[in-house]
N, C-alpha and C positions, 0 to 999 in steps of 0.2 A: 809532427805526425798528424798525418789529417784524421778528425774524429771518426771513431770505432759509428757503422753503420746501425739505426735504432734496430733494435731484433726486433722478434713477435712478441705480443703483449704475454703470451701463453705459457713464453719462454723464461720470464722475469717472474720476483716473485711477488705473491699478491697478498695483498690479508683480506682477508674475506671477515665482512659482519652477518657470523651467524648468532645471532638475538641472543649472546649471555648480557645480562645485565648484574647491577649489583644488589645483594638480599635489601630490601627496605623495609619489611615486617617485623613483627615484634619478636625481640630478642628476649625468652624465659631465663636465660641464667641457668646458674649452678642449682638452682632448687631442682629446676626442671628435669637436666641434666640427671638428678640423683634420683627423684622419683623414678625416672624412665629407667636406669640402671637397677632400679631395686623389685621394679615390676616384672623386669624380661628374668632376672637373674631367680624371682621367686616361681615363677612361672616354669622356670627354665628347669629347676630341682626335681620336678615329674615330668620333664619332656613335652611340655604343650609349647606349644607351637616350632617343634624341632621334628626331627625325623623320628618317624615310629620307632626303630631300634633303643633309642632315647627313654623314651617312656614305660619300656618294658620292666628295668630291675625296677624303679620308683613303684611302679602301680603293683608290680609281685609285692613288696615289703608293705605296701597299704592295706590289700587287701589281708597278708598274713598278720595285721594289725586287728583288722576291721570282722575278717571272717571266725575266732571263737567266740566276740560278744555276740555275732547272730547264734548260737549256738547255745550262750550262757543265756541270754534272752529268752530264746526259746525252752528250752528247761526250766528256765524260773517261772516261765508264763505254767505249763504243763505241769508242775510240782503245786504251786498255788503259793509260795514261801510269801513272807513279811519280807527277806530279805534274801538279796542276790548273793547265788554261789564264791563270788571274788567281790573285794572291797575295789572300787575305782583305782586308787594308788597302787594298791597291791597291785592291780593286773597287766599297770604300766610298768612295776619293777621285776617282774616276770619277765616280760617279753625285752627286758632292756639288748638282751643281743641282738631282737628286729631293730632296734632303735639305731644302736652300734651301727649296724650295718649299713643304715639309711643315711646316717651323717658319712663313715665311709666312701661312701657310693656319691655324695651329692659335693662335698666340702671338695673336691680337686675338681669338679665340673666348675665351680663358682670361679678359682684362683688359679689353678694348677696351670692350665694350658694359655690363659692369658701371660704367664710367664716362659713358658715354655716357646713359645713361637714369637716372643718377643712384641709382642702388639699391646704393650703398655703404651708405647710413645703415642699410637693412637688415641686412646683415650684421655691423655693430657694435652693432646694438640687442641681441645676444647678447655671454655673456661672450666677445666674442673680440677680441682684437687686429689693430693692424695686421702686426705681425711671423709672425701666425698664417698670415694670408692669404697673406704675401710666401711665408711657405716649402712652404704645400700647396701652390699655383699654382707655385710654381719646383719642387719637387719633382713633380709632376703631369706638366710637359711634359716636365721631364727623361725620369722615367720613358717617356712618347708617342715620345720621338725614338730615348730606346737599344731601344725594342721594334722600330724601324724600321728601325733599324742592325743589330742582333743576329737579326734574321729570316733574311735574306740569310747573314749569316755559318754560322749554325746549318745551313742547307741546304747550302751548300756542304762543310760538315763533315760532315755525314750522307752526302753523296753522294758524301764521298772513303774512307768507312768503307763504302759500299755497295762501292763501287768495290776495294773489296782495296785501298786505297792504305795506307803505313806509317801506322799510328797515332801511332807512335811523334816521329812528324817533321808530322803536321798536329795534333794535339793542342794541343801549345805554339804553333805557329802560330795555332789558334785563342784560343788566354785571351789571345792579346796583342792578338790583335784586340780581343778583348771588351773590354779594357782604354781603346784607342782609341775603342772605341763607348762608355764609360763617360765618359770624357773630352771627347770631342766632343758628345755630348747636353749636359751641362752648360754647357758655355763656350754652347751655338749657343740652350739652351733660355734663358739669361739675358742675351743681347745682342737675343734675339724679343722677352723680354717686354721689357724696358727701350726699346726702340722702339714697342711697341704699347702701352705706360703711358703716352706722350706724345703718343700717335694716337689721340685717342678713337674716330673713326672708321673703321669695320672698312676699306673698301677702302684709304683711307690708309696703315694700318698694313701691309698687306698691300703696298700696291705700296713705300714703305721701306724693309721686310725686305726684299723680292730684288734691290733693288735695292744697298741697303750690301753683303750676303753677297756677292751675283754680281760688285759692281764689284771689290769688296775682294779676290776670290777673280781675277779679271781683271788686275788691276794686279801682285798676286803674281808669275803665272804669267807676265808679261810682260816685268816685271824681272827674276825669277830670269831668264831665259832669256838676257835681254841680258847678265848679270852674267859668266853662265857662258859664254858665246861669247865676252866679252871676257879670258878667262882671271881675272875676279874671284871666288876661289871663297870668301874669306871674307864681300865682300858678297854675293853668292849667297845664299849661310847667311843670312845673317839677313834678308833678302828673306820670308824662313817665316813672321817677326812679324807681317807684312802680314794675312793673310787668317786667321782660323779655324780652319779646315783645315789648311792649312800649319803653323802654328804646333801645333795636340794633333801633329799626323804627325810633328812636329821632336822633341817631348816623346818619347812613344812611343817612338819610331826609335833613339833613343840609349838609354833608360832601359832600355825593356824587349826590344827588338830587334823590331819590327815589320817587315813588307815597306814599301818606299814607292815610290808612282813618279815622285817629285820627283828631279830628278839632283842636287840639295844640300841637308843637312841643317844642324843646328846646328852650327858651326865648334868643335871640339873640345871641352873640359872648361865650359869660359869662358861658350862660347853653348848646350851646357845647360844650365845654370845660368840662362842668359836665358830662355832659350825655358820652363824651368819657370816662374822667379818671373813672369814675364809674364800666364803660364797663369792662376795663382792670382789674380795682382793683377786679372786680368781675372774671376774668376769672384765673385771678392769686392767689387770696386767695382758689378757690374753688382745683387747682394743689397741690398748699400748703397744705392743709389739707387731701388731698388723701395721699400726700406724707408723713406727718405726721401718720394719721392712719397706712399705711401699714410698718412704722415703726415700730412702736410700737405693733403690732402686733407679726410681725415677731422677734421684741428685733433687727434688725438691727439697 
C-alpha cells in the first residue's frame, strides 16, 4: 500500500513547552510541614483568615469570656477593695460551660471534616505523618482554649494593677492561674478532639462535646455536694476525678495553691498524687488514641 499522505502539522499531536520546570529550592521538611498545620489550624479556632460567618461563634464565647472581668474591674476600681470581687481560678470554673462550648465549637473544625470529605490522603501525599498532624491539631486547640482562658485572667490582673491593688499579692495569684489555664486547655483540648475524631460529623461532634463536659462537669458537682453534706469529705475529694474541671482545679489547688470554689479538694498527700497521675494519664491516653485513629485511618 502506498504511504498514507503527511496531514497538517495542526492535525497531529504536539507537545508544547509551556515553562514547568522541576522545584530546585529548599526543601523545609516535616518540621515545616507542622509548624504551618499548627499556625492555620490555631488561627483557624476563631476564624481569621476564613470567612466571616467563621469567626462569629469564636469571638461571641470570647468576648462572653472577656466581657464580666471589664465589669468586675470596674467595680473593684469604684469600690476602692484590697481585693477583687472573684479569685482568677474561681472565675475560670464559673464560666467552664463558655469553655465547654468553645472546645465544642472548635474541636470538629480542627478534625471532623478533614475526615468527613475524605482529604486525609491529601495531607499525607506530603512528607508528613500521622504523628505530625496528631500534635499540630492537639497543640493548635491547646493553644485556642489557653488564649481563652488567659484573656479574662490577664484583664482581671491589669485591672487590679490599675486599681492600686498589692502587686505583691495578685502577681502569684495570677501565674497560678496561668498554670490552671495551661493545664485545663490540654486535658479539655484532647478529650474535644478524641470525640470529634470519632464524629466525623460537625454537628455530631459538637453536640458529644457538651454534652460528656456538661454531664460529667453535672454529676461532679452533684456528688461532691451529697458527699460533703453527708460529712464524706474524703469521697468528696475525689468526686474532682469526675469532671475536667474539677480534677486540673484538684491539681492546681494542692500543687501550686490556686483559689477554687469547689468546697473539697484532693484528700491530702495520697489524692494528689491521684488527681496528678490521673491528669497525665488522661492527657496521654487521649495523644494515644488520636495517634492510633489517624493510623489506621491513613493504613500508616
Amino acid at each position: 500500500m502506498p504511504p498514507e499522505p503527511v496531514r497538517d502539522a495542526r492535525e497531529l499531536g504536539v507537545i508544547h513547552d509551556i515553562g514547568y520546570r522541576h522545584y530546585d529550592g529548599p526543601r523545609l521538611g516535616r518540621a515545616y510541614i507542622r509548624r504551618s498545620l499548627y499556625a492555620d489550624s490555631a488561627k483557624g479556632a476563631y476564624g481569621l483568615g476564613r470567612a466571616a460567618r467563621t469567626k462569629v461563634m469564636p469571638m461571641l464565647l470570647f468576648a462572653a469570656m472577656c466581657v464580666p472581668t471589664l465589669v468586675i474591674v470596674v467595680v473593684a476600681s469604684v469600690t476602692g477593695g484590697d481585693e477583687l470581687p472573684v479569685g482568677y481560678t474561681t472565675y475560670l470554673v464559673q464560666l467552664q460551660v463558655v469553655v465547654a462550648v468553645f472546645v465544642a465549637a472548635q474541636a470538629p473544625v480542627s478534625v471532623s471534616r478533614d475526615l468527613r470529605f475524605g482529604i486525609m490522603p491529601l495531607y499525607f501525599s506530603r512528607p508528613m505523618r500521622p504523628v505530625d498532624y496528631v500534635q499540630a491539631r492537639y497543640a493548635a486547640l491547646a493553644t485556642a482554649v489557653f488564649l481563652l482562658l488567659a484573656a479574662p485572667l490577664t484583664i482581671l490582673f491589669a485591672g487590679a494593677l490599675l486599681a492600686e491593688m498589692p502587686v505583691g499579692e495578685h502577681l502569684p495569684d495570677y501565674l497560678r492561674a496561668l498554670v490552671y489555664a495551661v493545664l485545663l486547655a490540654v486535658v479539655l483540648a484532647g478529650l474535644g478532639l478524641v470525640l470529634a475524631a470519632f464524629t466525623p460529623r460537625r454537628g455530631l461532634g459538637v453536640a458529644a462535646i457538651v454534652a460528656v463536659l456538661l454531664v460529667l462537669s453535672g454529676v461532679q458537682t452533684a456528688a461532691q455536694a451529697i458527699a460533703v453534706e453527708q460529712g464524706a469529705d474524703t469521697a468528696a475529694g475525689y468526686t474532682g476525678l469526675v469532671s475536667p474541671f474539677s480534677l486540673v482545679d484538684g491539681v492546681t489547688r494542692e500543687l501550686v495553691g490556686t483559689d477554687s470554689p469547689l468546697p473539697a479538694g484532693p484528700p491530702g498527700a495520697v489524692g494528689t498524687l491521684v488527681f496528678t497521675a490521673v491528669t497525665a494519664l488522661v492527657v496521654l491516653a487521649c495523644y494515644g488514641v488520636l495517634l492510633r485513629r489517624y493510623r489506621r485511618v491513613t493504613g500508616a
